[in-house]
N, C-alpha and C positions, 0 to 999 in steps of 0.2 A: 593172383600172384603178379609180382611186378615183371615187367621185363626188361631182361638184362642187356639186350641192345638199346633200348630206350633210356635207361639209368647211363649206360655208356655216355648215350648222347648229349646225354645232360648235362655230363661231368667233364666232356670234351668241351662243350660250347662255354662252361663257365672256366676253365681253366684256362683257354686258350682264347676267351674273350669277343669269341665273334664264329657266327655260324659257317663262316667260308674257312676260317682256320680249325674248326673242330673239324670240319668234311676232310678236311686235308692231313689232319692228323689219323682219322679212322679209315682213309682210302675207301671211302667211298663222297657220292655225288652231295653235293648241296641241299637238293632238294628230297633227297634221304634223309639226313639230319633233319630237316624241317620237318617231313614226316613222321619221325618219329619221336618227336617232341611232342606235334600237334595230336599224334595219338595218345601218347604218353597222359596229357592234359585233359583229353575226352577222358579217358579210362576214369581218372580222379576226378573231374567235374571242376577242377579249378586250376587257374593258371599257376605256370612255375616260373615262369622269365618274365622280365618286363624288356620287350624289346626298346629299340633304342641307337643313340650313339655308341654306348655301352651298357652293354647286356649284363644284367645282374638276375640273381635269383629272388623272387617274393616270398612270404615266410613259411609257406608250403615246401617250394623249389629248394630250400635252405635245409628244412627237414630231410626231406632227398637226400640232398646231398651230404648232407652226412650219413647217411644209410647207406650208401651208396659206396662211399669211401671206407666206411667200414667190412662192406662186401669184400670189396678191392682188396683189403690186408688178408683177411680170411681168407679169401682165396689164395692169397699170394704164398701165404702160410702152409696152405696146403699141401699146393705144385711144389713145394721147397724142402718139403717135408718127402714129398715124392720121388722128387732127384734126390733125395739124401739116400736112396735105396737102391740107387742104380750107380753100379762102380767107377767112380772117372769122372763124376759130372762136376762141373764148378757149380758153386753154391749160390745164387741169383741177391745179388742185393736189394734190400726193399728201401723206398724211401717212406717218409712221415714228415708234417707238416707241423710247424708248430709257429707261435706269435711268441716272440722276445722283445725286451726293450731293450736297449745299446747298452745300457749300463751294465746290466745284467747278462750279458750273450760276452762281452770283454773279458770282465772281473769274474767271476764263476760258473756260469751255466756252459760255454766252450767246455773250460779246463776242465771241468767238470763230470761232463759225459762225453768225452773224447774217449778215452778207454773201452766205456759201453759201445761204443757206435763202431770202433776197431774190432771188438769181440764180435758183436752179434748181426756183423755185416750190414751197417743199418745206415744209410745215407738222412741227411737232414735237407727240409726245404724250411728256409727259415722266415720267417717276416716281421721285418721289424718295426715296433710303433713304441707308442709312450705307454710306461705301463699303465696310466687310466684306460687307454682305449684296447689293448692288445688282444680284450673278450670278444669286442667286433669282430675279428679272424674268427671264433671258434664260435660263437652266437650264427656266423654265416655261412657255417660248415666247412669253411677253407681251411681252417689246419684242426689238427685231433687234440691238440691241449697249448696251452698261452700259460706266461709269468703273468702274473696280474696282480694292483689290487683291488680288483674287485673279490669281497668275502661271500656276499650272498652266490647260492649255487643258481647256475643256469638250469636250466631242464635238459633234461637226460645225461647232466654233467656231477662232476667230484668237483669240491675244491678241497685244495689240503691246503694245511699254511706249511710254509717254506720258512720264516722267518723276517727277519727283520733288516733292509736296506739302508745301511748308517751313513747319509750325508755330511761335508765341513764345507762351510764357507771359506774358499781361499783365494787369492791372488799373490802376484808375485810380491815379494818381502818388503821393496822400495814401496811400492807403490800405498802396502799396509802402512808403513811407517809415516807416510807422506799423509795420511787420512788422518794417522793418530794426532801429529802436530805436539809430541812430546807430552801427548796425557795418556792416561791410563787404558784410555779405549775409542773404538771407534765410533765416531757418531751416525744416527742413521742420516743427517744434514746431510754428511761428507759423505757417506754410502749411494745415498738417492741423486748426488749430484756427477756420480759416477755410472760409467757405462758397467751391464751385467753382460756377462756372457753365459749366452744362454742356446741348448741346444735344440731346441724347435718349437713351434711357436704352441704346441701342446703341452711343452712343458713348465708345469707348476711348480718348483721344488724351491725357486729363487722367491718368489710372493710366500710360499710354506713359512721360510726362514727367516722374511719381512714379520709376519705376522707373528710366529712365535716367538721372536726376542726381542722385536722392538714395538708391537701390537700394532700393526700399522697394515692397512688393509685396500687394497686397491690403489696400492702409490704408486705413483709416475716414473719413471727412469729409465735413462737410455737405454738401450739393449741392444747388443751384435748377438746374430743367427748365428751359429756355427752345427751344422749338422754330420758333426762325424768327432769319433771320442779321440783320436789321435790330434785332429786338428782343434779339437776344444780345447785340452791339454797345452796345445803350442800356443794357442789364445790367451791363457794364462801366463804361462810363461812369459811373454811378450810383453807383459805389462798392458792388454788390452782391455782389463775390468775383473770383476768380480765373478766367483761361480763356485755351482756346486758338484763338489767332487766326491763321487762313492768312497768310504775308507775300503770296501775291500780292496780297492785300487792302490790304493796308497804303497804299500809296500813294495808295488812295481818300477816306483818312480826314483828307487835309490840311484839309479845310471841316468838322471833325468836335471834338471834345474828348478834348484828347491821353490815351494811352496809357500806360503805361511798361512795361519788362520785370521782369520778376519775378526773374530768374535772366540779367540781359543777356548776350547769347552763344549763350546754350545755345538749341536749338532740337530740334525732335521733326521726323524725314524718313518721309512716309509714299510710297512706290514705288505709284503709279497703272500702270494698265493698259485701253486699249479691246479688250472683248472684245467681238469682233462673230461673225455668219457667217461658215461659211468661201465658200459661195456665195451673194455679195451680188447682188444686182439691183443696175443702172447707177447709180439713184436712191441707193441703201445708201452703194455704190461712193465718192459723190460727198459723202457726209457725213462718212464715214470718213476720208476724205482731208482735209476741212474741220477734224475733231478734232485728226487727228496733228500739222498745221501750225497749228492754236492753243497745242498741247500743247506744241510745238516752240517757240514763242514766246513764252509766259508760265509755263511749268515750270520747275523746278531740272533740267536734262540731267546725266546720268550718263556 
């Protein structure tokens, strides 16, 4: 049987990213934590952490850890379940961990399960990446389910499809019309000699939309970083390049400075997926359900 001070320790030292700061979060000594690591390790016959600059977990340590975290709700479930029986008690909130990508956490997954998270006392730790990568969070045991699109399922993992994330190429109105040059459409010339703006250097959606409407593959062109969705948005506006903007969005931007389409019509579909546990805790259970019917509600459905 595992032990449950040892799983602590583990879950301290990867959370909190270094053995001096786990000791200090569990009050107790440094060389405790180490102890009980280095036992934790004998017991399995194989390492969990690769020490270091920063401490991460190996693919053992990963399994842990999510076992681990999964303890953690269970239990918390329980004690909650406990105090619901004793008169007077406040009701303990639980948090849960989950990977979003900026598009997605903006346009629907917030508005989404804001209600859920109000009802069933449920705090979020969110983190956010591009949806290619957002399965590394939950591949490393750090959060209990990610937007993705990754379709293939992880081990010990669900995926459900969520639906479908409906991209437009736009920039400010002037700037489209300045490309057109009084023809009927834009060229990818005047396109590729223009700056994109683009929200981090993971993201693909701008090459996507290269490739499927003008078959053009690994082409060249400027690019501004803009890593936040409010300030990508003023990017456009601004007249500062090209980019790709979720339509769930869209309708937000009626108190905003309009947009236009680059390529009207044509749009870039990227296939969403929550991948969670396959054995949730009740608390999970009730978020998961909360995603699928925002996902159901503000997605393109297939």
């Amino acid at each position: 049987m595992l032990d449950a001070r040892q799983l602590e320790a583990l879950l301290a030292v990867i959370e909190h990213g270094s053995f001096g700061a786990a000791a200090k979060s569990l009050s107790v000594s440094l060389a405790a934590v180490s102890l009980r690591i280095k036992s934790l390790e004998a017991a399995l016959g194989q390492r969990l952490l690769v020490r270091g600059k920063q401490v991460r977990a190996t693919p053992t340590g990963q399994a842990l850890l999510t076992h681990a975290r999964q303890v953690r709700l269970m239990e918390a479930e329980v004690l909650t379940g406990l105090q619901g029986h004793g008169a007077g008690r406040a009701r303990r909130l639980q948090s849960l961990s989950v990977a979003v990508n900026a598009d997605s956490l903006a346009s629907w997954f917030l508005p989404g399960v804001a209600a859920a998270c109000a009802r069933h006392q449920l705090l979020l730790d969110i983190v956010v990446d591009d949806q290619d990568h957002t399965h590394d969070a939950l591949k490393s045991g750090d959060v209990t389910g990610c937007v993705t699109t990754l379709a293939q399922t992880m081990r010990g993992c669900v995926a459900e499809p969520l639906g479908l994330m409906r991209y437009r190429c736009l920039a400010a109105p002037a700037l489209v019309e300045k490309w057109r040059g009084g023809k009927a459409a834009v060229s990818a010339q005047r396109l590729l000699a223009s700056p994109a703006v683009i929200f981090n250097r993971k993201d693909a959606l701008q090459d996507a939309f290269l490739a499927q409407h003008f078959n053009l593959r690994d082409a060249l062109y400027p690019r501004h970083f803009v890593p936040a969705v409010d300030a990508f948005d003023l990017a456009l506006e601004l007249g500062m390049g090209w980019g790709m903007v979720p339509e769930q969005s869209l309708a937000a931007r009626a108190q905003r400075p309009p947009l236009a389409e680059v390529l009207p019509g044509t749009t870039v579909d990227v296939a969403l997926y929550w991948q969670h546990w396959a054995s949730e805790p009740v608390l999970a259970q009730r978020l998961t359900r909360a995603v699928k019917e925002a996902a159901k509600a503000r997605l393109v459905q297939v």
